[in-house]
NUDO-353781 format. One record per residue: x, y, z of N, C-alpha, C in turn; residue number from 0; residue in one letter. Coordinates in pm, 1 decimal. Layout:
REM NUDO-353781
MIZA        nu        nv        nw       cau       cav       caw        cu        cv        cw    i  aa
MIZA         X         Y         Z         X         Y         Z         X         Y         Z  NUM   a
...
REM end
This chain:
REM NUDO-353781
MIZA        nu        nv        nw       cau       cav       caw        cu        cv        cw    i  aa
MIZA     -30.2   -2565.6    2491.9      46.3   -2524.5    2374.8     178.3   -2599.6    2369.3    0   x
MIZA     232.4   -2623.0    2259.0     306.2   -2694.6    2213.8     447.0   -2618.0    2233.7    1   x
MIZA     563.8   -2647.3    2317.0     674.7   -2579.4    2338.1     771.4   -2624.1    2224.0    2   x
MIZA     857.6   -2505.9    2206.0     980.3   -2490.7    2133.3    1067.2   -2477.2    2211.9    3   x
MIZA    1179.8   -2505.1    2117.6    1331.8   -2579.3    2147.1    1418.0   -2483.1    2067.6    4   x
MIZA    1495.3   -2361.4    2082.2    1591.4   -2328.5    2026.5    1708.6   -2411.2    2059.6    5   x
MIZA    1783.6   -2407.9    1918.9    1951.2   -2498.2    1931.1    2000.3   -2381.6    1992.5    6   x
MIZA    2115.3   -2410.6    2048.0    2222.8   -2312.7    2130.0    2246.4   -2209.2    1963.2    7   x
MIZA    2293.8   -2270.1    1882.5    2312.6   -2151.1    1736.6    2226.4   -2090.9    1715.1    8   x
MIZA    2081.4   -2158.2    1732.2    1984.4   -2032.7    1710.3    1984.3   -1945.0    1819.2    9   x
MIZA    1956.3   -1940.3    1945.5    1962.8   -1849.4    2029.8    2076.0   -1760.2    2011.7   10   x
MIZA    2217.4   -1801.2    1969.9    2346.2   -1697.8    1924.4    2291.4   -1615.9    1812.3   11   x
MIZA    2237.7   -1717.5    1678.5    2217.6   -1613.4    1584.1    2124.7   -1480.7    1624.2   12   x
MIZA    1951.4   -1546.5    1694.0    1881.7   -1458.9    1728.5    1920.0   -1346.8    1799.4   13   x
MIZA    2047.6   -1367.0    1895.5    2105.9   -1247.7    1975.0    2191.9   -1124.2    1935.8   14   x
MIZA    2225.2   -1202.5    1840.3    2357.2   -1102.1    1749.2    2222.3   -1034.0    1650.6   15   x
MIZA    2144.2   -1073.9    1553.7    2009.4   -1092.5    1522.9    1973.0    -929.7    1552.3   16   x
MIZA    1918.1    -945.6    1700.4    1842.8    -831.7    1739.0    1916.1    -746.2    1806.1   17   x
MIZA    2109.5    -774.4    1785.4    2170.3    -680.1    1827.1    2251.6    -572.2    1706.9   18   x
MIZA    2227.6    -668.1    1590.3    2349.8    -588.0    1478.6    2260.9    -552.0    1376.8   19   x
MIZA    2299.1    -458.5    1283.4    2264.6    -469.2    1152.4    2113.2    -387.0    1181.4   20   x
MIZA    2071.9    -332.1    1028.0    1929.2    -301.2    1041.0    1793.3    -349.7     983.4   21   x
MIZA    1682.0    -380.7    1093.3    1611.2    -485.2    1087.7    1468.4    -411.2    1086.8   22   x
MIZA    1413.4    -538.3    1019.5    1226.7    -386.0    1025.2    1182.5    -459.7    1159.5   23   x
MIZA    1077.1    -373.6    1180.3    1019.3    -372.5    1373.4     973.9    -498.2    1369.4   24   x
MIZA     880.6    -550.4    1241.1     831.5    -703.9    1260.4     949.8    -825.6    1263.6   25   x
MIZA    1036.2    -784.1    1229.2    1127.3    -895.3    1228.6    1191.4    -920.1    1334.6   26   x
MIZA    1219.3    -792.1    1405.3    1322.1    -773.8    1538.6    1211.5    -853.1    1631.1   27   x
MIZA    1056.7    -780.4    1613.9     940.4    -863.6    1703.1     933.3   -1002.3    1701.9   28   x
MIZA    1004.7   -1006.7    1590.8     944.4   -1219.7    1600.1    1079.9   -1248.6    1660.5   29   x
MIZA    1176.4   -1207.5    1613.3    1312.1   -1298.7    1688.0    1304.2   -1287.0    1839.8   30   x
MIZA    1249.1   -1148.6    1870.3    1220.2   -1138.8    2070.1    1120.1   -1235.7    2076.4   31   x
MIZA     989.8   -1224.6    2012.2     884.8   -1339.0    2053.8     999.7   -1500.6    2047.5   32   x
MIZA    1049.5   -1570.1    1957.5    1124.6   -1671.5    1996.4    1211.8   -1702.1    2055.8   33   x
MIZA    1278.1   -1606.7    2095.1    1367.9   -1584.9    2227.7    1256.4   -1586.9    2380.5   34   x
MIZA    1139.0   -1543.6    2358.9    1127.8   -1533.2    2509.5    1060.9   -1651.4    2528.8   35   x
MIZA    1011.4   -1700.4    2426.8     918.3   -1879.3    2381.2    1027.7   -1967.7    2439.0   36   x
MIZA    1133.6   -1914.6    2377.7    1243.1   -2047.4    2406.3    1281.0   -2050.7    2548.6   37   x
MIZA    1268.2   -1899.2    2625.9    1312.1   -1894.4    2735.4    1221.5   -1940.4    2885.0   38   x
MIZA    1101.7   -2002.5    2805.4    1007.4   -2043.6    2861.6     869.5   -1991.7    2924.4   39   x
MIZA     887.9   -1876.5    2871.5     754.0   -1796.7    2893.5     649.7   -1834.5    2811.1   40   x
MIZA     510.0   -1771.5    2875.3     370.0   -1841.1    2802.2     355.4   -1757.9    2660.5   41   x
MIZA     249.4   -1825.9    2558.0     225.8   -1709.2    2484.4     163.8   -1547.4    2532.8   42   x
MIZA      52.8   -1608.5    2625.6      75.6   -1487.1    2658.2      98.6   -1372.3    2759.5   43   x
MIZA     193.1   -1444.7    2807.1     339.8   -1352.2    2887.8     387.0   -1272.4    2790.5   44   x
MIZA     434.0   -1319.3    2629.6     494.1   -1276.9    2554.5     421.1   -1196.8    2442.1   45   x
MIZA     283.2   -1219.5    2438.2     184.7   -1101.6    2432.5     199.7    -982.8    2496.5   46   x
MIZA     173.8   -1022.3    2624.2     198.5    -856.3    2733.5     294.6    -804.5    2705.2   47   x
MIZA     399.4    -869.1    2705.5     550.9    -801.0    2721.9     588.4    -747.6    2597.7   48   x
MIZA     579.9    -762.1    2419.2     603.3    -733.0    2325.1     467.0    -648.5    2316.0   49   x
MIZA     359.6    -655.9    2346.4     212.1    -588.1    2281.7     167.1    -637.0    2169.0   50   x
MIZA     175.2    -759.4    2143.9     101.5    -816.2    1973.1      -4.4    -923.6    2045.1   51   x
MIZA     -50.2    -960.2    1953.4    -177.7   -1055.5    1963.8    -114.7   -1173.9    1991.1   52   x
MIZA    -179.4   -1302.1    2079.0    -181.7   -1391.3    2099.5    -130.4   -1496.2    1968.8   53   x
MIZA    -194.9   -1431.8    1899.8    -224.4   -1548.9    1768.5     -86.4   -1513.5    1686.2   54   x
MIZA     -20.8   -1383.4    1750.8      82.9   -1398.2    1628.1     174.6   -1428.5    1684.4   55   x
MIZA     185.8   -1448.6    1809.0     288.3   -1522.0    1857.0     246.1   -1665.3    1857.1   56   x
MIZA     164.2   -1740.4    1825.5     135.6   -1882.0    1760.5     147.4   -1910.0    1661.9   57   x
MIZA     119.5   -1799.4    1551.9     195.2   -1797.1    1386.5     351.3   -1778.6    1387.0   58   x
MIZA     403.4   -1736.2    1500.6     513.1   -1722.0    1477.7     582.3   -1847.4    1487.8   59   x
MIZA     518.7   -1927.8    1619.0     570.0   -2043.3    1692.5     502.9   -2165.5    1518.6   60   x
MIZA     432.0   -2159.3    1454.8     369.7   -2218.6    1363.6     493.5   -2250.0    1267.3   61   x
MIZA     509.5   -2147.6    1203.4     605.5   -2098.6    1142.2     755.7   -2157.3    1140.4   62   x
MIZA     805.3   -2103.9    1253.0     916.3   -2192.5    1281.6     970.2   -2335.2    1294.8   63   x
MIZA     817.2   -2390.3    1320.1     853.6   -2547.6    1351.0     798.5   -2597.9    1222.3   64   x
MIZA     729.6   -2521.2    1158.4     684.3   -2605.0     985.7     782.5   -2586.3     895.5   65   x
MIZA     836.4   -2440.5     912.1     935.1   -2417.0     792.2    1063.5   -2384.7     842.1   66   x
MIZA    1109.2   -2375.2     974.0    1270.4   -2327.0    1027.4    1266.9   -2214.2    1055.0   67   x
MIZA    1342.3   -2123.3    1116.8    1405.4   -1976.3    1198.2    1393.1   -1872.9    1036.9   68   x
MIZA    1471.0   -1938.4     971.9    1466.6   -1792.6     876.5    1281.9   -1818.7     763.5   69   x
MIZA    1249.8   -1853.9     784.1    1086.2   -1863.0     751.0    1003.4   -1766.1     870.9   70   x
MIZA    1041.2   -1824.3     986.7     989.1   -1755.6    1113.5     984.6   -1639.4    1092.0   71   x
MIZA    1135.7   -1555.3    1081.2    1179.3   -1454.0    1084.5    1125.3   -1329.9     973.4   72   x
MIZA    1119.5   -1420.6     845.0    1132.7   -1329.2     703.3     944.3   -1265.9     705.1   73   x
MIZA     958.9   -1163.6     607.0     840.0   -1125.3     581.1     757.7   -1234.1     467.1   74   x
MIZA     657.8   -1243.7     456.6     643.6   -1313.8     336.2     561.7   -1182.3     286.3   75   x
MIZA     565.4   -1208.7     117.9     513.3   -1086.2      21.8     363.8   -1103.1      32.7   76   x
MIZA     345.7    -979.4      36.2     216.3    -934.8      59.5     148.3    -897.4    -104.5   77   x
MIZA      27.2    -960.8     -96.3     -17.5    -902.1    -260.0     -83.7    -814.4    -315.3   78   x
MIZA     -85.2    -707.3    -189.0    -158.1    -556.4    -244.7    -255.8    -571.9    -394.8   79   x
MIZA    -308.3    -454.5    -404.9    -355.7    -432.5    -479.9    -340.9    -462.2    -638.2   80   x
MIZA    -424.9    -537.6    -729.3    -340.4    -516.0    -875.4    -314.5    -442.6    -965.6   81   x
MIZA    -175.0    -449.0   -1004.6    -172.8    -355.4   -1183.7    -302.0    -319.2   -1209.5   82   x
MIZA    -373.9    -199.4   -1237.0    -481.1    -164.9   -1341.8    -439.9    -139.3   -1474.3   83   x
MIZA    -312.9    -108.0   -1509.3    -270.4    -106.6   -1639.3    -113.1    -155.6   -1639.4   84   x
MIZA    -168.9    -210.3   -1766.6      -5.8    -342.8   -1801.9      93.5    -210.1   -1833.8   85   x
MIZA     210.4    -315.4   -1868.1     314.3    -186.9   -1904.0     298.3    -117.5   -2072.8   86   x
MIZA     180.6    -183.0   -2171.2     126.3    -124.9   -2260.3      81.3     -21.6   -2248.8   87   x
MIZA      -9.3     -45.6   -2173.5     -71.1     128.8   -2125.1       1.5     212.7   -2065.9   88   x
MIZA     105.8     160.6   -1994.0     167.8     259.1   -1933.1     266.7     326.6   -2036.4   89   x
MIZA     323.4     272.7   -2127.0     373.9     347.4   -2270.9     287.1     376.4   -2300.7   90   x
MIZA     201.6     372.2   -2354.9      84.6     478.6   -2428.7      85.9     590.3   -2399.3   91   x
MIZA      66.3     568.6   -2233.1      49.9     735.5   -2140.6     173.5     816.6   -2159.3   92   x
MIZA     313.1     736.2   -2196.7     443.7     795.4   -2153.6     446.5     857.4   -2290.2   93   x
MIZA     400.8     775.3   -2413.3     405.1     824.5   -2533.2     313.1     942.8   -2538.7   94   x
MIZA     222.2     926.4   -2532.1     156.5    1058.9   -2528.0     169.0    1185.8   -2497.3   95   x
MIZA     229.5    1165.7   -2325.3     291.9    1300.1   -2253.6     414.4    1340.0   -2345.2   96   x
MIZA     477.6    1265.4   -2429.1     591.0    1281.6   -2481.6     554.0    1359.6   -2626.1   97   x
MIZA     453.1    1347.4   -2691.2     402.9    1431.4   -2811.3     374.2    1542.2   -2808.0   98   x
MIZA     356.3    1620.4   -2895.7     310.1    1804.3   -2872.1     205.3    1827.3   -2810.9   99   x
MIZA     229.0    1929.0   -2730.6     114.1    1964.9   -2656.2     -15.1    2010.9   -2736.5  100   x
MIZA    -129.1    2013.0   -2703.8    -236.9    2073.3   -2781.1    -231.4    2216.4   -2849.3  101   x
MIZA    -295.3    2216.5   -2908.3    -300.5    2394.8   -2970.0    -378.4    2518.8   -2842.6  102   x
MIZA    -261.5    2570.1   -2853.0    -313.8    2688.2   -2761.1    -234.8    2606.6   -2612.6  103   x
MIZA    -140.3    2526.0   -2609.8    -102.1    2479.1   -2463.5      70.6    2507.2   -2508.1  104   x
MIZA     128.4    2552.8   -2397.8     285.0    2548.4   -2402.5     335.6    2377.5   -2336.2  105   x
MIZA     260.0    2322.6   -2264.4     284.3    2176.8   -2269.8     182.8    2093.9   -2215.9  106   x
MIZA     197.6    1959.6   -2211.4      75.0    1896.0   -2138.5      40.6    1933.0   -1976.8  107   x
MIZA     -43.2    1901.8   -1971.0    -107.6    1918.5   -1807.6    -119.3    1767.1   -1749.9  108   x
MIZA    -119.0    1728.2   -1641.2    -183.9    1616.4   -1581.8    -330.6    1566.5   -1630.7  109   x
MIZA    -431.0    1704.4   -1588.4    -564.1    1692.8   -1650.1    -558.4    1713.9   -1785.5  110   x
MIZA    -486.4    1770.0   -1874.1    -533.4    1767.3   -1991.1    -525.2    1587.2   -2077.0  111   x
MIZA    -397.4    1572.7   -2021.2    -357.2    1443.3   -1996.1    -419.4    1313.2   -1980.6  112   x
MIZA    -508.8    1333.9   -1889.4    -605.7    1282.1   -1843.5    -729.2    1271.1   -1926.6  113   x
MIZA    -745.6    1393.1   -1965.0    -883.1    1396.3   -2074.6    -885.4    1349.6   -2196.9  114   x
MIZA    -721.7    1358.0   -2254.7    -699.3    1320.0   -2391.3    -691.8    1160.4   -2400.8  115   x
MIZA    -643.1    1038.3   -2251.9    -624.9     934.0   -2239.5    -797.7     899.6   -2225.0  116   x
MIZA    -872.7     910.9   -2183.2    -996.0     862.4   -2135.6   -1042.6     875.7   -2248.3  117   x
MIZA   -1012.2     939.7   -2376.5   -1099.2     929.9   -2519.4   -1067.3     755.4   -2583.2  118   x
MIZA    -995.1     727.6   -2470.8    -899.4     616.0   -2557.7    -989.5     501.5   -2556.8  119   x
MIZA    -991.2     368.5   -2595.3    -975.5     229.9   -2602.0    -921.1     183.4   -2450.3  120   x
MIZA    -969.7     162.9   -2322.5    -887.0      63.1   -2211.9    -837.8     202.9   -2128.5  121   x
MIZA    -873.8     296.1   -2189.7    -847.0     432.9   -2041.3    -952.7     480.3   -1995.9  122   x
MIZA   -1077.0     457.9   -2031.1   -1185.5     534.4   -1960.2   -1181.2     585.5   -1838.1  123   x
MIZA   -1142.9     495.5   -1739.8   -1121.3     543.3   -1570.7    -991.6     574.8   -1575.9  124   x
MIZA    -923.0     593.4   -1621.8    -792.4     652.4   -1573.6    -829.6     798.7   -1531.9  125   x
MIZA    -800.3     789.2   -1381.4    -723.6     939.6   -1357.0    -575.6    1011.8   -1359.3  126   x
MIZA    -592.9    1154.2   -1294.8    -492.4    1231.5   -1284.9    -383.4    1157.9   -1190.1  127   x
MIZA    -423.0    1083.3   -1099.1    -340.7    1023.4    -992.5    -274.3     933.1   -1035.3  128   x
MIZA    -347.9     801.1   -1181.5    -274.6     709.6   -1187.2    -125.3     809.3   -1340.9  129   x
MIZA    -222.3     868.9   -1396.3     -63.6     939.4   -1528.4       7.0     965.4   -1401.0  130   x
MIZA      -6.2    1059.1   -1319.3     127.0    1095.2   -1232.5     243.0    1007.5   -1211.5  131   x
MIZA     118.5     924.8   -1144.3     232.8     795.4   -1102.1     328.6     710.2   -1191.2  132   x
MIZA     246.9     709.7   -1348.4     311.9     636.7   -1455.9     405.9     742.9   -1481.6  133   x
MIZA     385.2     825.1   -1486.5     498.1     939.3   -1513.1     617.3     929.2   -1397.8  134   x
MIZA     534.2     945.7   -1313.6     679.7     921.2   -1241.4     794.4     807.4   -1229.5  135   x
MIZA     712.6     696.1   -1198.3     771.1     555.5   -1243.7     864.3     579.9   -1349.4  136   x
MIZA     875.5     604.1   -1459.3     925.2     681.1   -1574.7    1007.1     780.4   -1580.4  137   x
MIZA     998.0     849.6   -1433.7    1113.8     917.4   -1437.5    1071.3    1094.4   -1520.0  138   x
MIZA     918.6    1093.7   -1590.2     909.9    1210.0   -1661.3     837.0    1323.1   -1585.5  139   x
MIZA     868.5    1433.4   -1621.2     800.3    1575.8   -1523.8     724.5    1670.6   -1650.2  140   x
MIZA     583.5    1666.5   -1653.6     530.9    1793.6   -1773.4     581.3    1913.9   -1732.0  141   x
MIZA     657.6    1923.9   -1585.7     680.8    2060.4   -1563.2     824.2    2110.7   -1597.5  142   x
REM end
């Protein structure tokens, strides 16, 4: 395996790094994984000793020497799941909850909610889980 070289500034930054400020667990993990790389331990010495996989302490070491320390360090965005409804639909739903409740209701329900959107054009699968959430996003409560 191919060894790394911290500059004397990176080893300062990395130290102050994983001593100040508040940091998520993967980030604090990669600056120790390049600290103990630099300090000449194997990958996986630095497997055992942190508990991560082999390979991500080689993505880490990857990383750093393709793109620099704060590439190493940063999260890159993850692309979860997609939008099922644009922010059209999501006004529709907000408009809706926002109109009079049905006859015989003192206000909307989630499920009623639900039943009156699925008559629609582009809501068929909508459930109770996703209005909530558009509602909430939104800031609105039927209660």
């Amino acid at each position: 395996m191919e060894k790394i070289k911290l500059t004397e500034k990176e080893v300062k930054y990395l130290n102050d790094f994983v001593k100040r400020g508040r940091k998520s667990a993967r980030e604090l993990t990669k600056a120790h994984a390049l600290l103990l790389v630099n300090d000449g331990e194997t990958e996986m010495e630095v497997k055992d000793t942190l508990r991560i996989s082999r390979a991500t302490v080689s993505n880490i070491k990857k990383r750093y020497r393709e793109e620099g320390l704060q590439s190493a360090l940063a999260e890159k965005p993850r692309s979860g799941q997609p939008k099922k409804y644009t922010d059209k639909h999501e006004a529709e739903v907000i408009a809706q909850a926002c109109t009079e409740s049905p006859d015989g209701r003192k206000r909307w329900t989630l499920t009623l909610l639900t039943e009156e959107m699925q008559k629609k054009d582009g809501f068929e699968t909508i459930n109770k889980e996703s209005i909530r959430l558009i509602l909430k996003k939104a800031k609105l409560s039927l209660g």
